[in-house]
C-alpha positions in Angstrom: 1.2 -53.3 6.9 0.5 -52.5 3.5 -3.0 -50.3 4.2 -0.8 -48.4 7.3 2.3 -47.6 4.1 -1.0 -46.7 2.6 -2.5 -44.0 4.9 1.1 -42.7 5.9 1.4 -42.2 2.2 -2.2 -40.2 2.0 -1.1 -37.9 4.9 2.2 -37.1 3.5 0.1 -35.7 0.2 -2.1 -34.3 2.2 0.4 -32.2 3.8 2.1 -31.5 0.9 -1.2 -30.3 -0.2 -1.5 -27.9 2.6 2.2 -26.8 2.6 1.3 -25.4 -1.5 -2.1 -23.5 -0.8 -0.7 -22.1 2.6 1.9 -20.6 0.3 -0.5 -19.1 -2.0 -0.4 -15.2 -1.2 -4.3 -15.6 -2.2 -7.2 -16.3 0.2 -8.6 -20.0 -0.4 -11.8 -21.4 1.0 -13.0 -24.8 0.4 -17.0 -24.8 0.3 -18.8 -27.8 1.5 -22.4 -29.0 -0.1 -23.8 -27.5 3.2 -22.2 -24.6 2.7 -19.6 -25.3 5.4 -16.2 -23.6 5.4 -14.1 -26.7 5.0 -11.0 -25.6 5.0 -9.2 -22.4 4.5 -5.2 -21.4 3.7 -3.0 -19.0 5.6 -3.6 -16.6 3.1 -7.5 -16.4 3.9 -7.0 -16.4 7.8 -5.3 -13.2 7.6 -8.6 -11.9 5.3 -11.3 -13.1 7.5 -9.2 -12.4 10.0 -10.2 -15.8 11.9 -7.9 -18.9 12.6 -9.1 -22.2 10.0 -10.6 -24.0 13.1 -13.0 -21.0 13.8 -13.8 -20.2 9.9 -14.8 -24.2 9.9 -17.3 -23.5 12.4 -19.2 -21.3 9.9 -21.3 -21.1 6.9 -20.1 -19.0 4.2 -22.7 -16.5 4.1 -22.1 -15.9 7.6 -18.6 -14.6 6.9 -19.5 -12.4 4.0 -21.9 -9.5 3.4 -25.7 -9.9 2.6 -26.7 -10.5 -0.4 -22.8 -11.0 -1.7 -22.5 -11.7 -4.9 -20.5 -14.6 -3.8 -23.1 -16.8 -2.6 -24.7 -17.4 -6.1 -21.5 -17.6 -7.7 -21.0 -20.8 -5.9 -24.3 -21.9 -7.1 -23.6 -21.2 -10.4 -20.1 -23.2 -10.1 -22.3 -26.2 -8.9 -24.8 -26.2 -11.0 -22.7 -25.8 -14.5 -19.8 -27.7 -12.8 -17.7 -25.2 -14.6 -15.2 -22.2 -13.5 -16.9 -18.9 -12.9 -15.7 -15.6 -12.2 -16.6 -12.2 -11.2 -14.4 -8.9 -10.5 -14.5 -5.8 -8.5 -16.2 -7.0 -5.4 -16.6 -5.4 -2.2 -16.3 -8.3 0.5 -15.7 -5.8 3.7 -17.4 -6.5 6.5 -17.2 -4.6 9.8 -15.0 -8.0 11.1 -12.1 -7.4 8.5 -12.1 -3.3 7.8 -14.8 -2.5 5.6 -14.3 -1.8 2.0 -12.3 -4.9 0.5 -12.7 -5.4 -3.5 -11.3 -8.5 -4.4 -11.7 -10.6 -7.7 -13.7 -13.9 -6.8 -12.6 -17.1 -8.8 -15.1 -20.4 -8.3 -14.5 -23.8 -9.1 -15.9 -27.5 -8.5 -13.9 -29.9 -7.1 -13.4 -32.1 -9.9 -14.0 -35.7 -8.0 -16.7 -33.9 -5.8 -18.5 -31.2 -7.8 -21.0 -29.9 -5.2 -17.8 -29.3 -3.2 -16.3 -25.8 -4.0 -12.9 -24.1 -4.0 -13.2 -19.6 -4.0 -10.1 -17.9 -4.5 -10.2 -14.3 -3.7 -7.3 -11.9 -5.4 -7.5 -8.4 -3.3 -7.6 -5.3 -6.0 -5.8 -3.2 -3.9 -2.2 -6.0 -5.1 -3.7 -6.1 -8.5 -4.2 -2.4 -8.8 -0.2 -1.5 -7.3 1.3 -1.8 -10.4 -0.8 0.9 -12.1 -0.7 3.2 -9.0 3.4 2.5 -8.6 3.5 3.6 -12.3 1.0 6.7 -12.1 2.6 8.2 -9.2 6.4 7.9 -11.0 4.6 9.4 -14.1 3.4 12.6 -11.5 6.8 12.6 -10.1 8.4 13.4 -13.4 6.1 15.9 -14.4 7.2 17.4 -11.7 11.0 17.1 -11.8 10.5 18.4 -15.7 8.5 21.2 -14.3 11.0 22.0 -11.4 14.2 22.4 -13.8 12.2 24.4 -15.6 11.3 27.1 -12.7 14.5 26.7 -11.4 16.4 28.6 -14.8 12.9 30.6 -15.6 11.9 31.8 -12.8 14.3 32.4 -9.9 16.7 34.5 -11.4 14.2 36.8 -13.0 13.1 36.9 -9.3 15.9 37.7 -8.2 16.5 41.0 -10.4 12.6 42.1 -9.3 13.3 41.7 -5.3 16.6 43.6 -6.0 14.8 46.4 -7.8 12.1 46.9 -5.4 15.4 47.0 -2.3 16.5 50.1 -4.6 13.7 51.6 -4.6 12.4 50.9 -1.2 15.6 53.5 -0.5 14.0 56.2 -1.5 10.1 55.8 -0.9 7.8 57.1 1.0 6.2 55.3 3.8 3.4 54.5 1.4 5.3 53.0 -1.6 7.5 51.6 1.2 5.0 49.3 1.9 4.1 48.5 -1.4 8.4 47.4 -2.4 8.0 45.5 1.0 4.8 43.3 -0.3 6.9 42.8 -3.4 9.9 41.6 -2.1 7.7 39.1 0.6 6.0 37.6 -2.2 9.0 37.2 -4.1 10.4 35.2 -1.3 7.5 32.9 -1.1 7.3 32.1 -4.7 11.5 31.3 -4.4 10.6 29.0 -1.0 7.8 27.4 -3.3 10.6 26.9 -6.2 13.0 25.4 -3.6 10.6 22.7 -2.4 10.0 21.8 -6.1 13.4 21.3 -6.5 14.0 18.7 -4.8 12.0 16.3 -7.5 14.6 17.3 -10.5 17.6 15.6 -7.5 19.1 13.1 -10.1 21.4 11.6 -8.4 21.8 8.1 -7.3 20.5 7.4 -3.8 22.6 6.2 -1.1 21.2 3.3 0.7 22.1 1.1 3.4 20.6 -1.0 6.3 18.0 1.5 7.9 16.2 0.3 10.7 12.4 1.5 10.0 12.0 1.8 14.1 14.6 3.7 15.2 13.1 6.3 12.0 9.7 6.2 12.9 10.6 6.7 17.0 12.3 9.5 15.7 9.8 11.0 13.2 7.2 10.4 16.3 9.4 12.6 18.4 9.7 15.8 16.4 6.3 14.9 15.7 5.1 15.0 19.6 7.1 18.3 20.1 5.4 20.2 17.5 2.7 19.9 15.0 0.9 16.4 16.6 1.8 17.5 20.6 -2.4 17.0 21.4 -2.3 13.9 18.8 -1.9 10.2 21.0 0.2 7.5 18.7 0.2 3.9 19.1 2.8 1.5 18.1 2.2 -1.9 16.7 5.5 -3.1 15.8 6.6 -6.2 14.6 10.1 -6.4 16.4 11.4 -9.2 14.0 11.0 -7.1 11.1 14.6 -6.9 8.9 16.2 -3.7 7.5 15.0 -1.9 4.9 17.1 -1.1 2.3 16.9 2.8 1.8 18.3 6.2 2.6 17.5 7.0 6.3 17.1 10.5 5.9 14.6 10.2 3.0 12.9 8.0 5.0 12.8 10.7 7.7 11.3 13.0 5.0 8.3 10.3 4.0 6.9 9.6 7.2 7.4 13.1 8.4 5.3 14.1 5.5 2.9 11.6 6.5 2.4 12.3 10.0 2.1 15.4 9.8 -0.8 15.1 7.1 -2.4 12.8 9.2 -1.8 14.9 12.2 -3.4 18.2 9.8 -6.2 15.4 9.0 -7.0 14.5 12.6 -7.1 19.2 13.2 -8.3 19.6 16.5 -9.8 16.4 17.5 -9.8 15.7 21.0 -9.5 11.6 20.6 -7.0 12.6 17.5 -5.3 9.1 17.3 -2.3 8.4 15.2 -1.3 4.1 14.5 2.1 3.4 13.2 2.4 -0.2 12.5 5.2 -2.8 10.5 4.7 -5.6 9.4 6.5 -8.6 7.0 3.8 -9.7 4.0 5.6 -11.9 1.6 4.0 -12.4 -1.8 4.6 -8.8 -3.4 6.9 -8.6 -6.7 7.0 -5.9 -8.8 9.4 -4.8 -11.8 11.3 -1.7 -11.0 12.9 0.7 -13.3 16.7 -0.5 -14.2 16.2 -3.8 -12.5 16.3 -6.9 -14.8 14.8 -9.0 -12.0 11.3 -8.8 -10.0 12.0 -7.2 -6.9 10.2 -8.4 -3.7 8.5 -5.9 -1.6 7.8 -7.8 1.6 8.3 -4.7 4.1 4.7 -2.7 5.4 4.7 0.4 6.9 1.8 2.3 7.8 0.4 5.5 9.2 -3.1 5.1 10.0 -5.6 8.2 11.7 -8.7 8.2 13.1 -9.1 11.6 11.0 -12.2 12.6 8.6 -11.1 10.7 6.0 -10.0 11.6 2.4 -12.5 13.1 -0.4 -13.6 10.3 -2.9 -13.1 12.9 -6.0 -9.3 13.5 -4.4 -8.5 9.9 -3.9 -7.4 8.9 -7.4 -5.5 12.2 -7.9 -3.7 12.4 -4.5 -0.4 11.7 -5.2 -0.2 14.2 -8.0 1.8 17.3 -7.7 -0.1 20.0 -6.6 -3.6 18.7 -5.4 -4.5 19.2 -1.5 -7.9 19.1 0.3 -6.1 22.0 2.4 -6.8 26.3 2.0 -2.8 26.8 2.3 -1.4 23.5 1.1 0.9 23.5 -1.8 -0.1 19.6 -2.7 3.7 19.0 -2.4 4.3 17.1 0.5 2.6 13.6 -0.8 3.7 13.6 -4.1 7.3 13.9 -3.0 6.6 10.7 -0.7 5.4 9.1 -4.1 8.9 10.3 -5.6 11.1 9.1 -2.7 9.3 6.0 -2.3 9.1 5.0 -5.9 12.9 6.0 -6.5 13.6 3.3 -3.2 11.7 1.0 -6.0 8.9 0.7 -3.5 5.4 1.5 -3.7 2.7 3.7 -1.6 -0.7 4.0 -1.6 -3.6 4.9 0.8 -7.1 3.2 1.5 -9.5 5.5 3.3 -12.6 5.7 5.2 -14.0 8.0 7.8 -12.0 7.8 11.4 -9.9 5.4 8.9 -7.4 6.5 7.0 -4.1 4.3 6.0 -1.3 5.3 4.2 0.4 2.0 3.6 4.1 2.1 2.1 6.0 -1.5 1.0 9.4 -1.5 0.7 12.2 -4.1 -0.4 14.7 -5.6 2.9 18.4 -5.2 2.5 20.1 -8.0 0.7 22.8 -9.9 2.0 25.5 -8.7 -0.3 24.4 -4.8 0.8 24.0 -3.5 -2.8 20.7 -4.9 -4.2 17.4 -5.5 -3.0 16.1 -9.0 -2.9 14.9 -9.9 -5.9 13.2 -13.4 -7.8 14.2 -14.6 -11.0 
């Protein structure tokens, strides 16, 4: 009686055990001497993208690149029986996406030391505070820059198209021409003004339930009777996914914007593919401006093409006012994404490769009380 109160007691901390590192938001693997996958976490099925059963079946070098950097770090864990870690490592494989730069952390078991536990910590959460800060910083060199062009520029505009009207009056056909080019480029520069207005808007957003859907069915609509009409879209929804807690029709304007880049992207492709996908990943808090409280940003969305891909020198820069990859791009469109999304207290960011290219935005879910987004003390 006493050794079966015994084993029940082992298998309740064994669960327990479990229960803790499935809740990790971090991929951990349990290495055996052999080298044996012996067990694995929730966290690091969705990386390997393989159920624990399967991953158990496998050697660890058979699940990682050649010549990883891994492999000896679990050596060297072994042999010191010590901690050891290493940063900035590219554990893609063709199985789970490619590029995937994670921070490796090794340790012995302490009752078993030729028995290993990796945890791997993705750079891509590490690295969304910086980015969610860089692209507000772009944002409000914009909105500083648009107030100013607003008082400096239009109304002096304004006086020059009204001169060249007078004179156009009482020109020739020659000049004529020349008070018509004046007046058509003074138009353009005012259309380029008003677009750069938008980032000095101020004022408090109004937010409510949105369901991301019914915005991205609608977004995919104007997108399939215009600009992306050749383009094919596929849909991977998650259809349990809660509200987000935004402004619809600024939502309308971000993944417009991103469409429609991906659809420019994809040009004249003829297997020009477009994914939108959602998703719930628990385990992302940030600290937004004029929130006290760490705000959970459990909501993906993403807009993924099958398109060239994005410049490596444009990457770090491209949600910065002003850059493009395009001949008659204003470099607009994404950084007012970056400004919508990061005044929503949400972050967005992009990974790509060739025939690859994700723009993945994360977003808080409406709170119960319908004012604040869930947050974690």
């Amino acid at each position: 009686m006493r050794m079966a109160r015994a084993e029940k007691s082992m298998d309740q901390v064994s669960g327990v055990a479990d229960a803790v590192l499935d809740a990790l938001p971090h991929p951990v693997i349990t290495i055996a001497p052999t080298g044996i996958i012996a067990n694995a976490n929730a966290a690091a099925e969705a990386f390997f993208e393989a159920s624990a059963p399967v991953l158990r079946r496998h050697r660890i070098h058979e699940i990682v690149p050649f010549g990883s950097p891994l492999l000896p770090l679990i050596e060297q864990a072994r042999t010191r029986s010590a901690a050891v870690n290493e940063y900035r490592v590219d554990l893609g494989t063709p199985r789970n996406g490619g590029e995937r730069i994670v921070d490796i952390h090794v340790a012995p078991m302490p009752e078993s030391p030729a028995q290993v536990v990796v945890m791997l910590q993705e750079r891509t959460m590490a690295d969304k505070i910086d980015r969610q800060l860089t692209h507000r910083g772009a944002a409000r060199s914009v909105t500083a820059l648009a107030s100013m062009l607003a008082h400096e520029i239009k109304n002096p505009l304004s006086g020059i198209r009204g001169a060249a009207q007078l004179l156009e009056q009482s020109a020739d056909d020659g000049d004529r021409a020349l008070t018509r080019l004046i007046c058509d480029e003074a138009d353009r520069i005012v259309k380029l003004v008003d677009r750069m207005e938008v980032f000095s808007d101020e004022r408090p957003i109004e937010r409510d339930a949105v369901n991301i859907h019914a915005v991205l069915e609608h977004v995919k609509k104007l997108a399939l009777s215009g600009f992306a009409s050749r383009i094919k879209f596929v849909e991977e929804y998650d259809p349990s996914l809660p509200p987000v807690f935004a402004n619809r029709d600024q939502l309308v304007q971000v993944f417009l914007n991103l469409i429609k880049n991906a659809a420019e992207a994809i040009g004249d492709s003829d297997d020009g593919e477009i994914l939108l996908s959602t998703a719930f990943r628990p385990g992302v808090r940030l600290t937004v401006p004029g929130a006290s409280t760490r705000v959970s940003l459990p909501l993906e969305f993403c807009v993924r093409d099958n398109g060239p891909g994005v410049p490596e020198d444009v990457r770090p820069h491209l949600f910065d006012p002003f850059v493009t990859t395009k001949t008659s791009g204003s470099g607009l469109g994404l950084a007012l994404v970056a400004k919508i999304i990061g005044d929503h207290g949400g972050i967005v960011e992009c990974d790509s490769q060739p025939r690859r290219t994700t723009f993945r935005v994360l977003m808080p879910t409406y709170s119960q009380s319908g004012s604040t987004p869930h947050s974690d003390q």
